[in-house]
N, CA, C and O atoms as a CHARMM CRD file, in Angstrom:
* protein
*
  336
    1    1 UNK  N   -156.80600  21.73500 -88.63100 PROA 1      0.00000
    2    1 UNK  CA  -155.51600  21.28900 -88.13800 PROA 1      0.00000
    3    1 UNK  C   -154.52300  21.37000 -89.28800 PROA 1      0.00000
    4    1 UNK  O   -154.96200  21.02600 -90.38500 PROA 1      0.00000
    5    2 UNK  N   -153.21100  21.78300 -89.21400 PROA 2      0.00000
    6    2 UNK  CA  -152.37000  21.49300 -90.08800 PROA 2      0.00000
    7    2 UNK  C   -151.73500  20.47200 -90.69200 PROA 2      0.00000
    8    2 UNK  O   -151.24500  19.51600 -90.09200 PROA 2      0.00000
    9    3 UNK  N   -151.72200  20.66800 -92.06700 PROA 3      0.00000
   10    3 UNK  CA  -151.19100  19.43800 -92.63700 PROA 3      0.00000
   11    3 UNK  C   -150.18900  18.63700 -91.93200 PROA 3      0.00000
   12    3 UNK  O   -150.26700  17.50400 -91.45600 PROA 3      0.00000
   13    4 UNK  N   -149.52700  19.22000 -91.96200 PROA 4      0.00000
   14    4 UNK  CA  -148.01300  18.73600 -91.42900 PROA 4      0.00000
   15    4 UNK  C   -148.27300  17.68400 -89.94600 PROA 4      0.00000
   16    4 UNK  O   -147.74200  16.61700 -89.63700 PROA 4      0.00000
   17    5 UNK  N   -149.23800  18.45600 -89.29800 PROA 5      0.00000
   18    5 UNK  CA  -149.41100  17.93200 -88.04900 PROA 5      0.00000
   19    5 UNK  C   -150.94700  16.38900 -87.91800 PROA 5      0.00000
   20    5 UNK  O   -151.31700  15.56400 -87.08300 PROA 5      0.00000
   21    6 UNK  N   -151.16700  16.63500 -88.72700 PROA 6      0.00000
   22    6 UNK  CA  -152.38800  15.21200 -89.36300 PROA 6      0.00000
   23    6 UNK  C   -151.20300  14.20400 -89.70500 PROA 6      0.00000
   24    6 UNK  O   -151.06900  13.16300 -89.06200 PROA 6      0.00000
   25    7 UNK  N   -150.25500  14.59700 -90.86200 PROA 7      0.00000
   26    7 UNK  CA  -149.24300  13.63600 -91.46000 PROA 7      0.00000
   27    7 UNK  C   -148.73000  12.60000 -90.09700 PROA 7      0.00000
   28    7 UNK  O   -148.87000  11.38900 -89.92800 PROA 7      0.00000
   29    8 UNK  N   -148.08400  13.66600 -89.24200 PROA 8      0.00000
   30    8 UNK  CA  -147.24100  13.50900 -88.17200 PROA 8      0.00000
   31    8 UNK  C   -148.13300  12.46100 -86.91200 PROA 8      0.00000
   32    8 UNK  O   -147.55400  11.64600 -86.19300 PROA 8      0.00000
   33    9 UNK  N   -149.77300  12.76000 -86.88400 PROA 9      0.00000
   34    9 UNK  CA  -150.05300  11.78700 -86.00900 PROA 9      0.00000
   35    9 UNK  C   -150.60400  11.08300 -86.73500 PROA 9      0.00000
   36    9 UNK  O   -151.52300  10.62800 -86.05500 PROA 9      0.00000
   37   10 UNK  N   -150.68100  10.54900 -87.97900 PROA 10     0.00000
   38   10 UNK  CA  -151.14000   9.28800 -88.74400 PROA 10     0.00000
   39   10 UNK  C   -150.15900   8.73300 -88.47900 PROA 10     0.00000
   40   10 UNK  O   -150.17600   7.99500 -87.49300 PROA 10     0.00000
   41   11 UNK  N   -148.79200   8.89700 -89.35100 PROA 11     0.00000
   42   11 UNK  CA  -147.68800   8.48000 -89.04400 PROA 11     0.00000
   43   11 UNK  C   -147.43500   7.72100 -87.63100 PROA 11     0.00000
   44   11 UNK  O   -147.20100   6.51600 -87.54400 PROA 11     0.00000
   45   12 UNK  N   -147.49600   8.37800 -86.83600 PROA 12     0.00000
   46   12 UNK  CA  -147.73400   7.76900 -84.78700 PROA 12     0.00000
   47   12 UNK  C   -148.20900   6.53800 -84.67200 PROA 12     0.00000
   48   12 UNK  O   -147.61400   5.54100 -84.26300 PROA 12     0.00000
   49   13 UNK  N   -149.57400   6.66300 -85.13900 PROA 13     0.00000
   50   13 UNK  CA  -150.56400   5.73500 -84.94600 PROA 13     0.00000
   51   13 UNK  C   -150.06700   4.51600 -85.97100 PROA 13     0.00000
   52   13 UNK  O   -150.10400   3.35100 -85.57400 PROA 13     0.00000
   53   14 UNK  N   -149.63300   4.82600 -87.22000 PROA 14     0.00000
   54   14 UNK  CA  -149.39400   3.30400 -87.79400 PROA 14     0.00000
   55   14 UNK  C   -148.34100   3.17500 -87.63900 PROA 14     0.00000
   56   14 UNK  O   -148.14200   2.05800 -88.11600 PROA 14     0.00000
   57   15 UNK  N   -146.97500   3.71600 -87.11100 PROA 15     0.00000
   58   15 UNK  CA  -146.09700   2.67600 -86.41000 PROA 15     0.00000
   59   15 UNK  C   -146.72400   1.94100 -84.82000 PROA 15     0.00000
   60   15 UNK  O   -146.35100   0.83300 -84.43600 PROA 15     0.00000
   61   16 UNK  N   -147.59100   2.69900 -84.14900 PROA 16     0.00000
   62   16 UNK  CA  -147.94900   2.29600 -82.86200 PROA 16     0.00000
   63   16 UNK  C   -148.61800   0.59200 -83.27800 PROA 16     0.00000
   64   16 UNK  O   -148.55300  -0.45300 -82.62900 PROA 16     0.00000
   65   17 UNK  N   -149.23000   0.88400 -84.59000 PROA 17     0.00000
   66   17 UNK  CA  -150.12600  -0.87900 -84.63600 PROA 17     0.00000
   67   17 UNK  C   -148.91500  -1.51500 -85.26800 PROA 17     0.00000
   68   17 UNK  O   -148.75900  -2.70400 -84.98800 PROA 17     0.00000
   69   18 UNK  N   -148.03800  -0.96300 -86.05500 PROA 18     0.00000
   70   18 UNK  CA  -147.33800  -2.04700 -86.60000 PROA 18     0.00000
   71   18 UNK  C   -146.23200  -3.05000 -85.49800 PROA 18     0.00000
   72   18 UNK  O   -145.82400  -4.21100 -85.50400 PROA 18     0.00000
   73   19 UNK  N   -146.09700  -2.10700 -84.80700 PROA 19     0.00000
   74   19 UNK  CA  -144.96100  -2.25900 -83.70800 PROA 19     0.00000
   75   19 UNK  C   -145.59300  -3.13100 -82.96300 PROA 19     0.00000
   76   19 UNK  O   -144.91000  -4.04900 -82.51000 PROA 19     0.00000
   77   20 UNK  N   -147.54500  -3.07500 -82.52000 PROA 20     0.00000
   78   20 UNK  CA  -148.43500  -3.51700 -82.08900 PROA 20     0.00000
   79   20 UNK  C   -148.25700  -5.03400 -82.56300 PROA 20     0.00000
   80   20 UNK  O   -147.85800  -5.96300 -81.86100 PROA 20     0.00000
   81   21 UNK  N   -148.68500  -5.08900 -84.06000 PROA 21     0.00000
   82   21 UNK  CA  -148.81100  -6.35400 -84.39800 PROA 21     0.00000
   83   21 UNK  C   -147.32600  -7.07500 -84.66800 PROA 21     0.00000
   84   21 UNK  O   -147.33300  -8.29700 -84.82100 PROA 21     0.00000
   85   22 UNK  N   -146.42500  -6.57000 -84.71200 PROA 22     0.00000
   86   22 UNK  CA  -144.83900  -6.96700 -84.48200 PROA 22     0.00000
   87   22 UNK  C   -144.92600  -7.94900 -83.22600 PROA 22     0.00000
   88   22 UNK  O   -144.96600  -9.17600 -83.13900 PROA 22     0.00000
   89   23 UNK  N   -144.93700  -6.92200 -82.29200 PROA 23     0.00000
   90   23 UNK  CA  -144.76900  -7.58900 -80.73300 PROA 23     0.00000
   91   23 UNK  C   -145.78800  -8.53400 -80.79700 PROA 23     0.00000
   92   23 UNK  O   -145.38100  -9.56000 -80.25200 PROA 23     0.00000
   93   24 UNK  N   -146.70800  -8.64000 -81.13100 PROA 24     0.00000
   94   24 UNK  CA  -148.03300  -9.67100 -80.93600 PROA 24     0.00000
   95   24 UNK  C   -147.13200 -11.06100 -81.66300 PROA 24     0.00000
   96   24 UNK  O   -146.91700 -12.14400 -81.11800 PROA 24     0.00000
   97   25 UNK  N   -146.83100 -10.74600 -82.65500 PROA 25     0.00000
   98   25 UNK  CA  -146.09700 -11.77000 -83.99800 PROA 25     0.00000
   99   25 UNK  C   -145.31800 -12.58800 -83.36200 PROA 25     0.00000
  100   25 UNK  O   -145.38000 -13.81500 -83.29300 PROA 25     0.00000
  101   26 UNK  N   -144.34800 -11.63000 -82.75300 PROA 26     0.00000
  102   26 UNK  CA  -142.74800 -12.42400 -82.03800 PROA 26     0.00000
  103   26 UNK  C   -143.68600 -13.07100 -80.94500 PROA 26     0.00000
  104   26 UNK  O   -143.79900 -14.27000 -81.20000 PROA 26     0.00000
  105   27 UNK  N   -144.37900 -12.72200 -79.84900 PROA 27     0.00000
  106   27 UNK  CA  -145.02200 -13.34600 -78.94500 PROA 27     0.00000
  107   27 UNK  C   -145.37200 -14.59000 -79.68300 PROA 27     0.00000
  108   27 UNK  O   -144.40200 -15.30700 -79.92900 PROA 27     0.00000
  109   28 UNK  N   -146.30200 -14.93000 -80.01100 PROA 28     0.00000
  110   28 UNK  CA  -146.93100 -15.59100 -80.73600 PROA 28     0.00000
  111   28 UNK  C   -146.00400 -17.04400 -81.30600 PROA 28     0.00000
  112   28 UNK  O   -146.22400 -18.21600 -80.99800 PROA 28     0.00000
  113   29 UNK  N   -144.92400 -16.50100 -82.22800 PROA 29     0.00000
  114   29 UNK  CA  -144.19600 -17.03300 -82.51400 PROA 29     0.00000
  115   29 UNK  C   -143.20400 -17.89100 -81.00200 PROA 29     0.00000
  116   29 UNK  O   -143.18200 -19.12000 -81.05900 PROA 29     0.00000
  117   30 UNK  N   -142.64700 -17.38500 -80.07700 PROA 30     0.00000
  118   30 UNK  CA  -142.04000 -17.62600 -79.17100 PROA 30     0.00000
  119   30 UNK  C   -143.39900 -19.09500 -78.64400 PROA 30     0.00000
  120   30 UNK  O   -143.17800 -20.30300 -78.56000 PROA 30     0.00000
  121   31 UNK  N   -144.75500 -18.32100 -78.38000 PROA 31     0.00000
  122   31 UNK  CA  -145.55000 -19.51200 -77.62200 PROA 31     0.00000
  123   31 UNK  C   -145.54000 -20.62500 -78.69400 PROA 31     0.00000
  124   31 UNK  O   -145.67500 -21.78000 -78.28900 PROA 31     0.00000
  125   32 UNK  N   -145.43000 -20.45500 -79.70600 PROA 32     0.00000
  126   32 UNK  CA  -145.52100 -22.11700 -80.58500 PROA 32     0.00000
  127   32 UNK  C   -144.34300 -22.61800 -80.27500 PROA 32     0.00000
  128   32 UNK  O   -144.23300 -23.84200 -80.20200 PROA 32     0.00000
  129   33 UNK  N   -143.32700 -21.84800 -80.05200 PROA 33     0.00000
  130   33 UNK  CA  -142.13400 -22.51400 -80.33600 PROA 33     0.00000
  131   33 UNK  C   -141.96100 -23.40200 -78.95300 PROA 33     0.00000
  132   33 UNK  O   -141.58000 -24.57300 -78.95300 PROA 33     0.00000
  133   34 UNK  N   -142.26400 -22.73400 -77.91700 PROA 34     0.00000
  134   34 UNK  CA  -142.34000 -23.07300 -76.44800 PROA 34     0.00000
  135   34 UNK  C   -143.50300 -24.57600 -76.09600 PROA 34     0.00000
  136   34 UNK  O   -143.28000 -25.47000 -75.28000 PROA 34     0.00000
  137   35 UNK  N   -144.65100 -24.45000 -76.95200 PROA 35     0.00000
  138   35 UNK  CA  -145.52000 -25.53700 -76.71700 PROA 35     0.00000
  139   35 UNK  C   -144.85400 -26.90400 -77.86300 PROA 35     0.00000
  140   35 UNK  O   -145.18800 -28.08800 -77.91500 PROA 35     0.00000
  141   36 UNK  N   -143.93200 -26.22400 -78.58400 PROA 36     0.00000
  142   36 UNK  CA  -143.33200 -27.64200 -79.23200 PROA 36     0.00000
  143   36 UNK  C   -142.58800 -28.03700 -78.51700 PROA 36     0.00000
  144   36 UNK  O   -142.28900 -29.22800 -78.59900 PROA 36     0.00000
  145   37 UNK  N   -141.89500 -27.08500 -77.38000 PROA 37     0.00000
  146   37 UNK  CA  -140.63000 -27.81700 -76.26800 PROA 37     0.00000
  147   37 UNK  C   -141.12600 -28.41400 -75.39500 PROA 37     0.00000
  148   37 UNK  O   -140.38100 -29.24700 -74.88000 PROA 37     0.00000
  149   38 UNK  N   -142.36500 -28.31900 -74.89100 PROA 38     0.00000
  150   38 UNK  CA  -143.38000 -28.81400 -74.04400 PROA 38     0.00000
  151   38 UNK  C   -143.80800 -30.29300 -74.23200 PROA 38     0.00000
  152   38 UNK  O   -143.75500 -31.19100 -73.39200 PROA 38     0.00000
  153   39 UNK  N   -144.25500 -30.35400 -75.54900 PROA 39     0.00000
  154   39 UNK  CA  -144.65000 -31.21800 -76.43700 PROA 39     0.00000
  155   39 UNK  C   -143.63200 -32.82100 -76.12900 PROA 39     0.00000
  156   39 UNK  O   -143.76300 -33.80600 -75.40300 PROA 39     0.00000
  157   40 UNK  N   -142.64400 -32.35200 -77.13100 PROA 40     0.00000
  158   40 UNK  CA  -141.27300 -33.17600 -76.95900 PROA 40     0.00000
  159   40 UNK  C   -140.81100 -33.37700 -75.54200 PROA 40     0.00000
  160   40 UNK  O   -140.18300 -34.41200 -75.31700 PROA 40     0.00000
  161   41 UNK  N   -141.04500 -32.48400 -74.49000 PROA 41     0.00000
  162   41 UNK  CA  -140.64500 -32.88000 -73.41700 PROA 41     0.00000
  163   41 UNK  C   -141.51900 -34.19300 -72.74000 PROA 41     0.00000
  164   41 UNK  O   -141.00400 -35.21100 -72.27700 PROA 41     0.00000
  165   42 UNK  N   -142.79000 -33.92900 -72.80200 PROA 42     0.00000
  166   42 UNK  CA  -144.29200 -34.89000 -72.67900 PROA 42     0.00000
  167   42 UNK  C   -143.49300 -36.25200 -72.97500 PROA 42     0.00000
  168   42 UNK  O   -143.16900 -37.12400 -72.16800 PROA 42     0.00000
  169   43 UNK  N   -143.28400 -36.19600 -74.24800 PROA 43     0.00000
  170   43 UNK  CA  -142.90500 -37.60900 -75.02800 PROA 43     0.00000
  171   43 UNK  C   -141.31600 -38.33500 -74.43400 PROA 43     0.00000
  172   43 UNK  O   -141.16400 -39.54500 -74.26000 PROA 43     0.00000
  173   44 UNK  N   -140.41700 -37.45100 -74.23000 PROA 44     0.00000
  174   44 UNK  CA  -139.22300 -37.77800 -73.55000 PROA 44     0.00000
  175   44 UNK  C   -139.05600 -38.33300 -71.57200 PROA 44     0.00000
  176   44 UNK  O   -138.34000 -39.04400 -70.86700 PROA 44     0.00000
  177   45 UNK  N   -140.57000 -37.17900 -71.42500 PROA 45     0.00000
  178   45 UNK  CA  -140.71900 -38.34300 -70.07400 PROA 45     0.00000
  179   45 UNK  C   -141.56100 -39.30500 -70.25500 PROA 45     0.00000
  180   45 UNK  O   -141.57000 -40.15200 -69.36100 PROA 45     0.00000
  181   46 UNK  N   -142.50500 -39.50100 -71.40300 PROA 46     0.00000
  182   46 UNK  CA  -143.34100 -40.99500 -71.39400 PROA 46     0.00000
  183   46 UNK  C   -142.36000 -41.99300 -71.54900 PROA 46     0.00000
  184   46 UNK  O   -142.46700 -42.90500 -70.73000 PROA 46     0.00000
  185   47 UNK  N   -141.19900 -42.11700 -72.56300 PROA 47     0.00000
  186   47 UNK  CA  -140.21700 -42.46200 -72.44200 PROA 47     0.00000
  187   47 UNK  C   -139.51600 -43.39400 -71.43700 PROA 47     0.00000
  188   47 UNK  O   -139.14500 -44.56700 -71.45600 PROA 47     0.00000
  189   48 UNK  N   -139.48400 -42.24000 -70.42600 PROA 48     0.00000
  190   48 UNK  CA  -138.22400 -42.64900 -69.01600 PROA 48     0.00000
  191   48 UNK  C   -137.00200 -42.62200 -69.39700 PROA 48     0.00000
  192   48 UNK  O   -136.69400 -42.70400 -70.58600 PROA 48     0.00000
  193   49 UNK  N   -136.23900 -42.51700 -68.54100 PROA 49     0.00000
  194   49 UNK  CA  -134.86100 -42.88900 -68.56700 PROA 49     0.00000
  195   49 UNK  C   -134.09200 -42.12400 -69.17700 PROA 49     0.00000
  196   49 UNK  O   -132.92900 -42.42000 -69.45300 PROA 49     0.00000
  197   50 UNK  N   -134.99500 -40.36700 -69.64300 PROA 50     0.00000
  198   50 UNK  CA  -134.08700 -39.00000 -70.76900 PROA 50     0.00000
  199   50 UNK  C   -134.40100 -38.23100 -69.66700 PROA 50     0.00000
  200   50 UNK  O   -135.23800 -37.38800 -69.99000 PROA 50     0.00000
  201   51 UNK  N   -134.02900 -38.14600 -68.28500 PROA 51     0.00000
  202   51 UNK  CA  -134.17800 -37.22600 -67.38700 PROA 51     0.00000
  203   51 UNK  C   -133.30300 -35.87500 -67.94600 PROA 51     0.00000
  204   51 UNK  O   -133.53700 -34.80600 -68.50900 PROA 51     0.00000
  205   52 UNK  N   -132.27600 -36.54700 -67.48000 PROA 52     0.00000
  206   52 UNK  CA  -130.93600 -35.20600 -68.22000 PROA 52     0.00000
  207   52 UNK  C   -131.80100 -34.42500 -69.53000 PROA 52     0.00000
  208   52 UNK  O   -131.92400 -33.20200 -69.45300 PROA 52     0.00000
  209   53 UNK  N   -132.30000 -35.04100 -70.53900 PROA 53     0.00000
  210   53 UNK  CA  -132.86300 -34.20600 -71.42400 PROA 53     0.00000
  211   53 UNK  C   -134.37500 -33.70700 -71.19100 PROA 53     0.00000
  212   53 UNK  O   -134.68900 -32.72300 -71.86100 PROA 53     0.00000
  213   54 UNK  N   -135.16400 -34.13700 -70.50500 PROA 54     0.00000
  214   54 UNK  CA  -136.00000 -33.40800 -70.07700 PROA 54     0.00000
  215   54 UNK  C   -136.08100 -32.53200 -69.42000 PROA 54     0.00000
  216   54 UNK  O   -137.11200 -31.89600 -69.20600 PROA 54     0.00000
  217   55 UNK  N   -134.45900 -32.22300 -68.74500 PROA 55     0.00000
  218   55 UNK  CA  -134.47100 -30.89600 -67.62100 PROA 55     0.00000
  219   55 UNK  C   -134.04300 -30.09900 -68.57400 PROA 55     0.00000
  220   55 UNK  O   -134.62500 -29.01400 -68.57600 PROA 55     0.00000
  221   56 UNK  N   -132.85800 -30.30000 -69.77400 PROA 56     0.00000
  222   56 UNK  CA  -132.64300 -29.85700 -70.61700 PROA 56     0.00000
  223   56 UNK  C   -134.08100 -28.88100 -71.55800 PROA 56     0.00000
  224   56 UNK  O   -134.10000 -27.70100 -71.90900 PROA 56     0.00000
  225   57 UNK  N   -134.95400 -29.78500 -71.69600 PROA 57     0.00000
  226   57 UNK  CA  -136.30900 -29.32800 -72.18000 PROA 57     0.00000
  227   57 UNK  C   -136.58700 -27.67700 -71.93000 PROA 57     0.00000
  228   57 UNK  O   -136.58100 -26.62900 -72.57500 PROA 57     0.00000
  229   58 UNK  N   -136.88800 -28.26200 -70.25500 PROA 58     0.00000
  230   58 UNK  CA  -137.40900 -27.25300 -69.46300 PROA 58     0.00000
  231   58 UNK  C   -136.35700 -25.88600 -69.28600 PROA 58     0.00000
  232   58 UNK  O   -136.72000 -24.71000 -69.27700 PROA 58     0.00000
  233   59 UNK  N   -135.16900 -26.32100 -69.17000 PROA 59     0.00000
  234   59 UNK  CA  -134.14900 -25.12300 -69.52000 PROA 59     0.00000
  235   59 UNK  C   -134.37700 -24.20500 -70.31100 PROA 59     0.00000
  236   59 UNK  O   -134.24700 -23.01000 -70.04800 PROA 59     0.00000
  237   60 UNK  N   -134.84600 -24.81200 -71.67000 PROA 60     0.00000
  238   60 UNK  CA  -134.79300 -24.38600 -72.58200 PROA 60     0.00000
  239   60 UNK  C   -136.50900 -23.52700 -72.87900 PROA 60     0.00000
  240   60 UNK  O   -136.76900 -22.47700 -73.46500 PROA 60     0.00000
  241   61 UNK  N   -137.17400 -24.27300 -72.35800 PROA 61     0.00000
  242   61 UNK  CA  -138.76600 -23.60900 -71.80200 PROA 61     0.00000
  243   61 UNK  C   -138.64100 -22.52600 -70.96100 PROA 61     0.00000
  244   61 UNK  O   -139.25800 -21.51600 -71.30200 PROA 61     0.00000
  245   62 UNK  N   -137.95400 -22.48400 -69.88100 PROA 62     0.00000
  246   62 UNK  CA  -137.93700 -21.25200 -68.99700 PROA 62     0.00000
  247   62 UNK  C   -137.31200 -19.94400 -69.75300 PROA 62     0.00000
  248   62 UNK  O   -137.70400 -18.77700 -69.74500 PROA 62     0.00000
  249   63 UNK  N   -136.13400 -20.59200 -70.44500 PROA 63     0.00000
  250   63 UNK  CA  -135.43800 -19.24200 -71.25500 PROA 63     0.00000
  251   63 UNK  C   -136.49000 -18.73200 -72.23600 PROA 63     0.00000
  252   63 UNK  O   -136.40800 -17.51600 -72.40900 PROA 63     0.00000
  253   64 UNK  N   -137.59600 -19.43100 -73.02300 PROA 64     0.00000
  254   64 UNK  CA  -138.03400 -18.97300 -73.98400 PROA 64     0.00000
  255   64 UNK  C   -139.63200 -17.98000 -73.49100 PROA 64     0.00000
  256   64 UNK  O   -140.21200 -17.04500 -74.04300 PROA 64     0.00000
  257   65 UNK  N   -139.87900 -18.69800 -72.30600 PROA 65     0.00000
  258   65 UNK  CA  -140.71300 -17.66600 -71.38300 PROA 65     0.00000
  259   65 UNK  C   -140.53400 -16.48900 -71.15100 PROA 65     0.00000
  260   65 UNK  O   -141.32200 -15.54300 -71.12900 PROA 65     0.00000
  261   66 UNK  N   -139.23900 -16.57300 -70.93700 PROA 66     0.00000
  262   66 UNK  CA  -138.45800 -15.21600 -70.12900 PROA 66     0.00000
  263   66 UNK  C   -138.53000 -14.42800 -71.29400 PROA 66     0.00000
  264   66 UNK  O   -139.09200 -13.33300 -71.27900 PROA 66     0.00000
  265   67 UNK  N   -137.87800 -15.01000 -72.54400 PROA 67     0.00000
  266   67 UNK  CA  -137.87100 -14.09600 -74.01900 PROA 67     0.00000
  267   67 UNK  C   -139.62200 -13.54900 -74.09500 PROA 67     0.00000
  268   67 UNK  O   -139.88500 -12.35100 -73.98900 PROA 67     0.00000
  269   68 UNK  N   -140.14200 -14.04900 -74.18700 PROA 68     0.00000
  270   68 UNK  CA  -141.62100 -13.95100 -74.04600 PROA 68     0.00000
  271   68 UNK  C   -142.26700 -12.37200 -73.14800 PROA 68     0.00000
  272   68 UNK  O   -143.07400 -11.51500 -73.51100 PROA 68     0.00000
  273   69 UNK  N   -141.31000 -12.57500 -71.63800 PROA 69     0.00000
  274   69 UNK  CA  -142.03600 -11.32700 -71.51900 PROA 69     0.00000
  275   69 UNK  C   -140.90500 -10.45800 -71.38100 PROA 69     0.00000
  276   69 UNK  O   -141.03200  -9.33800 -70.88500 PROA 69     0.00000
  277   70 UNK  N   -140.06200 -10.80000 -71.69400 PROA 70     0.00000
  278   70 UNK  CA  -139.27800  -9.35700 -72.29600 PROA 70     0.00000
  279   70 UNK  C   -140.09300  -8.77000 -73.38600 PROA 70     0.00000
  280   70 UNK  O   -140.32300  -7.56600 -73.28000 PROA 70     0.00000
  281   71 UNK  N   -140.66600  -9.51600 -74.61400 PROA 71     0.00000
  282   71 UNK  CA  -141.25900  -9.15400 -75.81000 PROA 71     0.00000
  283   71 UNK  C   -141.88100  -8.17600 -74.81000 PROA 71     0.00000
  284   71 UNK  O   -141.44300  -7.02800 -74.87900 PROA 71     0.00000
  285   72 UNK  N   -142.80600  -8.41800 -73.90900 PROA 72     0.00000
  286   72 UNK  CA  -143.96300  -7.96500 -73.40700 PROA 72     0.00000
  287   72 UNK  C   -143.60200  -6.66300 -72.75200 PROA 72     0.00000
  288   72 UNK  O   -144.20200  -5.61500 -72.99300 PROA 72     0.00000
  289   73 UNK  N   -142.65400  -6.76200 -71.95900 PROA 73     0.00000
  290   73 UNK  CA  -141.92200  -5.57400 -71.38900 PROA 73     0.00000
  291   73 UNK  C   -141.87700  -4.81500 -72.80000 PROA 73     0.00000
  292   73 UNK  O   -142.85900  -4.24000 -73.27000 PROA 73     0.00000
  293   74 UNK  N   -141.01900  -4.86000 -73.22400 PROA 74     0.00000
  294   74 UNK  CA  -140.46300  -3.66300 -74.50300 PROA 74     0.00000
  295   74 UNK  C   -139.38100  -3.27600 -74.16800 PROA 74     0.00000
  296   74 UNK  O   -138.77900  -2.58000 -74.98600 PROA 74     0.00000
  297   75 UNK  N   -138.81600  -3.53200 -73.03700 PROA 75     0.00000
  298   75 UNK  CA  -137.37800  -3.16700 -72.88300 PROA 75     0.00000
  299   75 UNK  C   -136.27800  -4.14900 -71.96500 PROA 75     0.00000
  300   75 UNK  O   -136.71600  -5.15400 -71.40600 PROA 75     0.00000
  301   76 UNK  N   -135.16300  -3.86100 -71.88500 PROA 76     0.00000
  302   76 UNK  CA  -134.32700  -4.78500 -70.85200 PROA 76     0.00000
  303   76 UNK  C   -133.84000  -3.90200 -69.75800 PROA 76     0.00000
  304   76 UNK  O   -133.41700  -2.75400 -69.89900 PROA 76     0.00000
  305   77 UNK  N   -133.94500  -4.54800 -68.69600 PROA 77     0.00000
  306   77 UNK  CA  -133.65500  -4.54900 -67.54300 PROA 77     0.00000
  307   77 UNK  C   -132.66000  -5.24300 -66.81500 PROA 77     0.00000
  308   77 UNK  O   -133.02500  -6.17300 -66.09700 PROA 77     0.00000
  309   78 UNK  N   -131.10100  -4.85200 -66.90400 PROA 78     0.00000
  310   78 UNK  CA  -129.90400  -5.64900 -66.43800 PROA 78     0.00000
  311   78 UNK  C   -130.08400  -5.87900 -65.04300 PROA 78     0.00000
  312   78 UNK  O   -129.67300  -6.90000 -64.49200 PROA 78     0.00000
  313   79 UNK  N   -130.65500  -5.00800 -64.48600 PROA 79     0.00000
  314   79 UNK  CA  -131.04100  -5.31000 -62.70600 PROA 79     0.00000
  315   79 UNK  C   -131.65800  -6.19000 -62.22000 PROA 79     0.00000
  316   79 UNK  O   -131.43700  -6.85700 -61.21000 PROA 79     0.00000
  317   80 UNK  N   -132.75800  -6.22000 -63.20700 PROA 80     0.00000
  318   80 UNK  CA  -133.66100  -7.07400 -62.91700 PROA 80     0.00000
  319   80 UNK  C   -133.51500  -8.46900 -63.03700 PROA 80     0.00000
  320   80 UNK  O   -133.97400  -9.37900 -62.34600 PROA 80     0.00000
  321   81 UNK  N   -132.49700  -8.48300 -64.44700 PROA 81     0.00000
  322   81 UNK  CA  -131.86000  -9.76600 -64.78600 PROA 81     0.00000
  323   81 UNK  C   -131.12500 -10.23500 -63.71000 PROA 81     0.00000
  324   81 UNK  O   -131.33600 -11.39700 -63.36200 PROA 81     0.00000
  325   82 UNK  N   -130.30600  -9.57600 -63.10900 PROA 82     0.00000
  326   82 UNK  CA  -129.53800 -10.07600 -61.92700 PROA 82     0.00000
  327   82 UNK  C   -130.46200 -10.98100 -60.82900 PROA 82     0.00000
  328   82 UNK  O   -130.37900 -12.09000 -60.30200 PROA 82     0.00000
  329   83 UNK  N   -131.42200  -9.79100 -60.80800 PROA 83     0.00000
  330   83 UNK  CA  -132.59900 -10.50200 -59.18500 PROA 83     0.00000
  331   83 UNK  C   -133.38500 -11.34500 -60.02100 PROA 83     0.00000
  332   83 UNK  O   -133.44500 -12.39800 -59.38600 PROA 83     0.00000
  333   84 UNK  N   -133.93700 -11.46900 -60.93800 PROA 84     0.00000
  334   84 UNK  CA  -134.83100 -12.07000 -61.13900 PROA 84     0.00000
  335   84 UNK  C   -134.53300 -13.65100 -61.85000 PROA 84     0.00000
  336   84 UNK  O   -135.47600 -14.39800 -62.11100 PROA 84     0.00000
């Protein structure tokens, strides 16, 4: 096989894992961040009486889901954003 063309699919393959372990990273990162909103939310309804901020919580949980599988997607979808 030619040089040039070995270079060219090594090259492929280690952006494919880096990009791999990128997206894994941000995922990753997003679910901790999401089980600490979870967390604090737990404690704000043992609480009582922080309704307003516990929906607030969850606001803020659903958006970071959504970021989540966009990661997963790999791309955006304005259409979808509309319907979905």
């Amino acid at each position: 096989m030619h040089e040039s063309m070995v270079e060219e699919i090594a090259e492929n393959r280690g952006y494919d894992r880096g990009f791999t372990a990128g997206t894994k990273h941000a995922h990753d990162l997003l679910s901790n961040y999401v089980q600490w909103f979870k967390d604090y939310r737990a404690v704000l309804e043992d609480e009582g009486g922080c309704s307003h901020d516990v929906n607030l919580f969850q606001k803020h949980i659903n958006v970071l889901e959504n970021a989540k599988l966009l990661v997963r997607k790999g791309h955006w979808d304005s259409d979808e954003a509309r319907t979905g």
